[in-house]
C-alpha positions in Angstrom: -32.7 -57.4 87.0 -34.8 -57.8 90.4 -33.2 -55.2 92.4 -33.4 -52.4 89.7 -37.2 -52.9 89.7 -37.7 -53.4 93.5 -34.9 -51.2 95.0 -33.9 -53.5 97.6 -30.0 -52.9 96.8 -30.2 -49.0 96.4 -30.2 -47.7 100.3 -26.8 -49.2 101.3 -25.5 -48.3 97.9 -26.6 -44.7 98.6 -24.8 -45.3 102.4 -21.8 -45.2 100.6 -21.8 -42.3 99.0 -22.4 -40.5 102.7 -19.1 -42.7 103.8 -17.9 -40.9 100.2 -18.3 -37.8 101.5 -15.9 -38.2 104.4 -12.9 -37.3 102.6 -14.2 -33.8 102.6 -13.3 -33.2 106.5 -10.0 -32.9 104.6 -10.5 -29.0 104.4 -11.7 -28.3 108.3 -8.8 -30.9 108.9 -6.1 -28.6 107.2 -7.5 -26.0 109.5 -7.2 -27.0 113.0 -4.1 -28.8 112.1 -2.6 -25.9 111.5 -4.1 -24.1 114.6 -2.9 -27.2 116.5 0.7 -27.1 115.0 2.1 -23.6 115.1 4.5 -22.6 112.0 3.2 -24.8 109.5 2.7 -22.8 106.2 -0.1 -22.9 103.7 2.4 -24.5 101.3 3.0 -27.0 103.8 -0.3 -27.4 105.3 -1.7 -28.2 102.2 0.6 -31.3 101.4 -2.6 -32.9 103.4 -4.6 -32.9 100.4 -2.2 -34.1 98.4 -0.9 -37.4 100.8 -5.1 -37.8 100.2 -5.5 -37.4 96.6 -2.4 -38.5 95.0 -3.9 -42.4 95.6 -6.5 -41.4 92.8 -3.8 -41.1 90.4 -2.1 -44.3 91.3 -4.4 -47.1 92.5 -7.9 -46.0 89.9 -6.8 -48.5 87.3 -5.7 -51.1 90.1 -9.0 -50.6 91.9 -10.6 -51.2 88.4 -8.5 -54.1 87.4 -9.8 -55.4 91.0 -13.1 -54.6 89.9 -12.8 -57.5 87.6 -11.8 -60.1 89.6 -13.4 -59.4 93.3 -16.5 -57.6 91.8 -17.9 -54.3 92.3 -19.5 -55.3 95.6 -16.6 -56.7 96.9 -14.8 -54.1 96.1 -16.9 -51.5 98.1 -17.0 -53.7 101.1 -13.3 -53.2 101.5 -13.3 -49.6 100.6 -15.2 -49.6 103.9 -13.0 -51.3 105.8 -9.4 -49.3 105.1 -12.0 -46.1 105.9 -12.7 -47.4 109.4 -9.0 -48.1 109.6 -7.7 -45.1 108.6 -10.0 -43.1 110.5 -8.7 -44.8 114.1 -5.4 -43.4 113.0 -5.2 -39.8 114.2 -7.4 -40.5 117.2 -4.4 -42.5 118.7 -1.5 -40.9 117.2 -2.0 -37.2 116.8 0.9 -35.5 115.0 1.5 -34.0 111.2 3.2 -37.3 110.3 0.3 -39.7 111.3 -2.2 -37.0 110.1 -0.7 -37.4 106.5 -1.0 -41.1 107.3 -4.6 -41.0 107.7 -5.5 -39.3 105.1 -3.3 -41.4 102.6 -5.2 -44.4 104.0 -8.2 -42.4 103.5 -7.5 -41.7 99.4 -6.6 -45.7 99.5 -10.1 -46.4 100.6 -12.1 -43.2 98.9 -10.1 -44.1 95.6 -11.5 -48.0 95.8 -15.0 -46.6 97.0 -15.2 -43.9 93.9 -14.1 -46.4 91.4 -16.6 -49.1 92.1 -19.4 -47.5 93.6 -20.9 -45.4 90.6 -20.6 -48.5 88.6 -22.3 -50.8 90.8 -25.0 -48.3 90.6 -25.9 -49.4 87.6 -26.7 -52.5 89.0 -29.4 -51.1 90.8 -31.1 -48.6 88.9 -32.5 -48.3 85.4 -30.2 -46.8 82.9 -33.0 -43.7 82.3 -32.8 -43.0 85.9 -29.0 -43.0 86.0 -28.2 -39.5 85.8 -30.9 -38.5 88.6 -29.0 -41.4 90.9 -25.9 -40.4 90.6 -27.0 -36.6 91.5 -28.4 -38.1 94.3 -26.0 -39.9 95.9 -23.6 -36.8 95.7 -26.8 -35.1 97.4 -26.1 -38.0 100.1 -22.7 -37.5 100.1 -23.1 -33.4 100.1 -25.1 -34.3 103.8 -21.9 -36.1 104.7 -19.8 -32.9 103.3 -22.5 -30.7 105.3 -22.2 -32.3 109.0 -18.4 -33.2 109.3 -17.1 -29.2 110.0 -20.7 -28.7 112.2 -20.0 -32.2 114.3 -15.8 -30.8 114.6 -16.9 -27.7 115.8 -19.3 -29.7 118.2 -16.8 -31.9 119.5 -13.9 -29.1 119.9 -15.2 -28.9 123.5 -15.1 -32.7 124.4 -12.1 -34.2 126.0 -10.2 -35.4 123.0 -11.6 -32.4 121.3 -12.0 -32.3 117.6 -10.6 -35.1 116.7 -13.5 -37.3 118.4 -14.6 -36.9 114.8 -12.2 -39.9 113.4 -14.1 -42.7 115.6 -17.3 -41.9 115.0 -16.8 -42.1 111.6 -14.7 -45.5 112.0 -17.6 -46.8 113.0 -20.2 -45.4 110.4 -17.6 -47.1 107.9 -17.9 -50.4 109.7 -21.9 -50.2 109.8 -21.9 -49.5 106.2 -19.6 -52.6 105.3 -21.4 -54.9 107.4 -25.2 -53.8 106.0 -23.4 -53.9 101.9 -22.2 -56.9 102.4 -25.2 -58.4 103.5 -27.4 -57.2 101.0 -27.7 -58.9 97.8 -26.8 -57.6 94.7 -26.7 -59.0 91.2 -23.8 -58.0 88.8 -24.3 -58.0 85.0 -21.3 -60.8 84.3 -22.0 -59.5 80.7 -20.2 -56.2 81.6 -17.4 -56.9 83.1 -14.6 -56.5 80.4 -10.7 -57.1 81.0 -8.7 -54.0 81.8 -5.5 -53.2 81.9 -3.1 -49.8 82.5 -3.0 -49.2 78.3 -6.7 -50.1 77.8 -7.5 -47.5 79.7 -5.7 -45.2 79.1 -6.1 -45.5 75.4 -9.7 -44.4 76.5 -8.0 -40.8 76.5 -7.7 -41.1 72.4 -11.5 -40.3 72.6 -12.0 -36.6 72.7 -15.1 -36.2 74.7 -13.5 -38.8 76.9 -10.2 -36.6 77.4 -12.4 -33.6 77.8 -14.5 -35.4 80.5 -11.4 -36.5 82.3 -9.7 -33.2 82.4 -13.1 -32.0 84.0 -13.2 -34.0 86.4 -9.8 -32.8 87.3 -10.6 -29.7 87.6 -14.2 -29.9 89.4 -12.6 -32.1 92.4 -9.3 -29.6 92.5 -11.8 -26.9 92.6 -14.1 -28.5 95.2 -10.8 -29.2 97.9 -9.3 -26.0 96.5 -12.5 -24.1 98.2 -12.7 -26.5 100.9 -9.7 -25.9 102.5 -9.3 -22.1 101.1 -12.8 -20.9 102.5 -12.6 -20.7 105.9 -9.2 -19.2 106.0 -10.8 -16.4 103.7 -13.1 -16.0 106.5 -10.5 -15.7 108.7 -8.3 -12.8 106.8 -11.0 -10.9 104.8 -14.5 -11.4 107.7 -12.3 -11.6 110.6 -13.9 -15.0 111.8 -12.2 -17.1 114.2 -11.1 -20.7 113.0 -14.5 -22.5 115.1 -17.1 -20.2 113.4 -14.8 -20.1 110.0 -15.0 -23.6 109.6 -18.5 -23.6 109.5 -18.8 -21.6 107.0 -17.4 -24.8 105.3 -21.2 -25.8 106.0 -22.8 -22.9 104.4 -20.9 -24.2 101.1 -22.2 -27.9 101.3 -25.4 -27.4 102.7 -25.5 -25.1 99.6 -24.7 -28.5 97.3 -27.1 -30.1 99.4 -29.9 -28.5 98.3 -28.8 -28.3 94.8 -27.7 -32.0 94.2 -31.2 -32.8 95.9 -33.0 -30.7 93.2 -31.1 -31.6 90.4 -31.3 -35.2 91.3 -35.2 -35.1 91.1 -34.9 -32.6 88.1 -32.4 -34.7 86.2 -35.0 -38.0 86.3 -36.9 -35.8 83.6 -34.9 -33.1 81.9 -31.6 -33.6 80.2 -28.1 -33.4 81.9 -26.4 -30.8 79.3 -29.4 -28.2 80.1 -28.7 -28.8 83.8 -24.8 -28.1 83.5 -25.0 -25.3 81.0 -27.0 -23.4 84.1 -24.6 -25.0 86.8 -21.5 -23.4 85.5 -22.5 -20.0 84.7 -24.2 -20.1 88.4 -21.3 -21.4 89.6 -18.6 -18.5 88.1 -21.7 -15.8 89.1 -20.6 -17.0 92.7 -17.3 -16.5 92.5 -17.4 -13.5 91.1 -19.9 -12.4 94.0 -17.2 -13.7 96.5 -13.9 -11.5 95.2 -16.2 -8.5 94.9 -16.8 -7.8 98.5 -15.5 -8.5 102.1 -18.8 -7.8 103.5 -19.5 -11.5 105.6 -23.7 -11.4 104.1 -22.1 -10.7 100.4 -19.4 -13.4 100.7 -21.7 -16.5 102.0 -24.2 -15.3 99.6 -21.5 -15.9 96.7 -20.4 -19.1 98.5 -23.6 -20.5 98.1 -24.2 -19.7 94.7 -21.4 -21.7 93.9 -22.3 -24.7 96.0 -25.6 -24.9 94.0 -24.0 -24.4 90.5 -21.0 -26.8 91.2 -23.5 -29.8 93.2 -24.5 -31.7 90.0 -21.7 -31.2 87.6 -19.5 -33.8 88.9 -22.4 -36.7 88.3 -23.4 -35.0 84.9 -19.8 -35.7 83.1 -19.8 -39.2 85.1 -23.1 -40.0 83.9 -22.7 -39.0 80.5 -19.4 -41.0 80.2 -20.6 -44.4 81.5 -23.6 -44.0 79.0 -21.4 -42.6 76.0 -19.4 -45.7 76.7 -21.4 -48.6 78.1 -19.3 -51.2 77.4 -16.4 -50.1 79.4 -18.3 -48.9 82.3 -15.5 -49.8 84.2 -12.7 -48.7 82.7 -14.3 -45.3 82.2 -15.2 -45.1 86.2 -11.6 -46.3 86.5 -10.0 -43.5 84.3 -12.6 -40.7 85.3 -11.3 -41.4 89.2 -7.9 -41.1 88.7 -9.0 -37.2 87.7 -10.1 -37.0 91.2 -6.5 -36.6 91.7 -7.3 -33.3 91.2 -7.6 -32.5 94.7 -4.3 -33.5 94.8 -2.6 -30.7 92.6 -4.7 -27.5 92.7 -4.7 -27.1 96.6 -0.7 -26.8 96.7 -0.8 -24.3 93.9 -3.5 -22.3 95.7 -1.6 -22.7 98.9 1.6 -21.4 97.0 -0.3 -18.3 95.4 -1.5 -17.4 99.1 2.0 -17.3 100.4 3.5 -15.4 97.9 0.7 -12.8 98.0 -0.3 -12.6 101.8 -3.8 -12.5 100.8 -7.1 -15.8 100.7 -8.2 -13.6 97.6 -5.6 -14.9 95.4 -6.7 -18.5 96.4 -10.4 -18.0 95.7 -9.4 -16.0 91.9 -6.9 -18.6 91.1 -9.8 -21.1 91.4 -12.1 -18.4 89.5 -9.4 -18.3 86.7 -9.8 -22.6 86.3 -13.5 -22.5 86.5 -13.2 -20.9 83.3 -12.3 -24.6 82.0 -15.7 -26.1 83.0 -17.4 -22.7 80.6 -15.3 -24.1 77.7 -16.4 -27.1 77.9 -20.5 -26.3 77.4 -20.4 -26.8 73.9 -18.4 -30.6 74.5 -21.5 -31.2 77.1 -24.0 -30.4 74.5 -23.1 -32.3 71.4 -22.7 -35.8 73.5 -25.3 -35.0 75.8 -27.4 -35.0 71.7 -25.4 -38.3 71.0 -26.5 -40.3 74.0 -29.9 -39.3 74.2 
């Protein structure tokens, strides 16, 4: 195909993974809402995440069903548009109910946008240089990840305050609709196959596939876990207040940052299963480092150790699933998204453990405890990293 060769289609491609990384502002989000609304709990709080990420569970297949008929294009496109529409939402209407309802039109959007947009990759780069794409546009979206708690904090002294954030990304969402949909991009008709709720899930009878899937769960439950559970560690255990703990929200993407811009150029020329064996043990090394100490130095330090080991895991089990299954690219993305629904379950169970306790640590070792999953499954990463290369 043309545009794999040229690269005409691969910059607004990449644009949407930084309108990906939105959904992140979820964690700094959870925070000032509940500086903004006095008595809500962490149990409660937390339902934010899950009003988000509960539309991974229900609408991936739908999205990938839709894949079929609109395209993968298409679909994207109006990703973009239910992301500039949710993000008007809280700008206008600012109380806990319409907050749930933006970010529940947020997971509609992020849900289409995650579904289509790693397939439609493929459209635009070569299958060797897959891997390395994919690491790079969470790179992309880690930027996205990176700037959202730094332009809050920036915009807490404006007139509307904080929440001057939601327009300005409404329109970032409509810039990155219009340029997609006038860019051209050719889809391979010859891999579009029909899906449907059983086909895909019968995908699960696969172990490597279920193994993947459960991953994913647990990468993206981690990822909001720490995202919302960070800077009110700060808070208890450093003594930071909620502007300058939110940044440290920043320290842990511009951590992935780095790393998923590393691995990305790495990953073009070394293996994925020798990349993620490294990744995870770097990852729990950080954790470790974090519930060791309450010294502020010794707790960023182990924040950003996990940023870099967790940055390219997430595109490494994607990656190796499209390619261990090519000819149901989409129903793989499709099934690998609804574990983004992930984000959805952990965050209440962290937010649960911190109540009972009193105490962020119990958040930050519960999520140590189900990194232990993503060690166990080395071994799984290894034999089909063998049988797809």
């Amino acid at each position: 195909m043309d545009q794999k060769k040229n690269g005409t289609g691969i910059l607004p491609v990449m644009f949407g993974f930084f309108i990906m990384g939105f959904i992140d502002i979820i964690g700094i989000t959870t925070n000032y809402v509940k500086n903004d609304f006095k008595g809500l709990s962490d149990t409660v709080v937390n339902l934010i995440s899950l009003s988000c990420f509960f539309w991974f569970l229900v609408l991936s297949i739908p999205t990938g069903i839709m894949l079929n008929k609109l395209g993968r294009k298409k679909t994207v496109v109006i990703s973009f548009l239910v992301h500039a529409v949710a993000m008007v939402v809280p700008f206008f209407y600012y109380d806990f109910a319409f907050v749930l309802v933006c970010f529940g039109l947020v997971g509609i959007g992020n849900t289409m946008l995650q579904v289509a947009l790693n397939p439609l990759v493929t459209n635009v780069v070569k299958k060797e240089r897959l891997a390395g794409t994919l690491t790079l546009g969470q790179f992309v979206k880690a930027i996205s990840s990176l700037s959202g708690p730094i332009l809050a904090a920036w915009l807490a002294g404006s007139v509307y305050g904080w929440r001057m954030l939601f327009p300005v990304y409404s329109i970032l969402s409509l810039l990155a609709m219009l340029w997609l949909w006038l860019t051209p991009i050719q889809e391979d008709k010859t891999e579009q196959q029909h899906i449907t709720v059983k086909s895909t899930f019968s995908l699960l009878k696969d172990r490597y596939i279920l193994v993947f899937f459960i991953g994913i769960l647990v990468l993206v439950g981690v990822d909001v876990g720490m995202n919302i559970t960070f800077p009110k560690f700060l808070m208890q255990d450093c003594g930071l207040e909620l502007g300058k703990a939110g940044m440290g929200n920043s320290v842990y993407f511009f951590a992935r940052t780095i790393g998923a811009f590393t691995g990305g150029l790495l990953m073009m020329r070394f293996p994925e299963s020798k990349f993620y064996k490294y990744s995870v043990y770097i990852g729990l090394a950080g954790l470790l480092l974090m519930l060791v100490s309450k010294n502020i130095i010794v707790v960023f330090a182990g924040v950003s150790i996990f940023g870099l080991g967790y940055s390219n895991l997430f595109s490494i089990i994607f990656s190796l699933a499209l390619k261990y299954l090519p000819k149901q690219i989409n129903e793989v993305s499709a099934l690998l998204i609804i574990g983004v629904s992930g984000g959805a379950v952990l965050p209440p169970v962290l937010g649960i453990a911190t109540d009972i306790t009193g105490t962020q640590w119990a958040g930050i070792a519960a999520i140590a405890i189900v990194w232990l999953y993503m060690v166990w499954l080395i071994k799984k990463v290894n034999s089909i990293g063998a049988k797809s290369s």
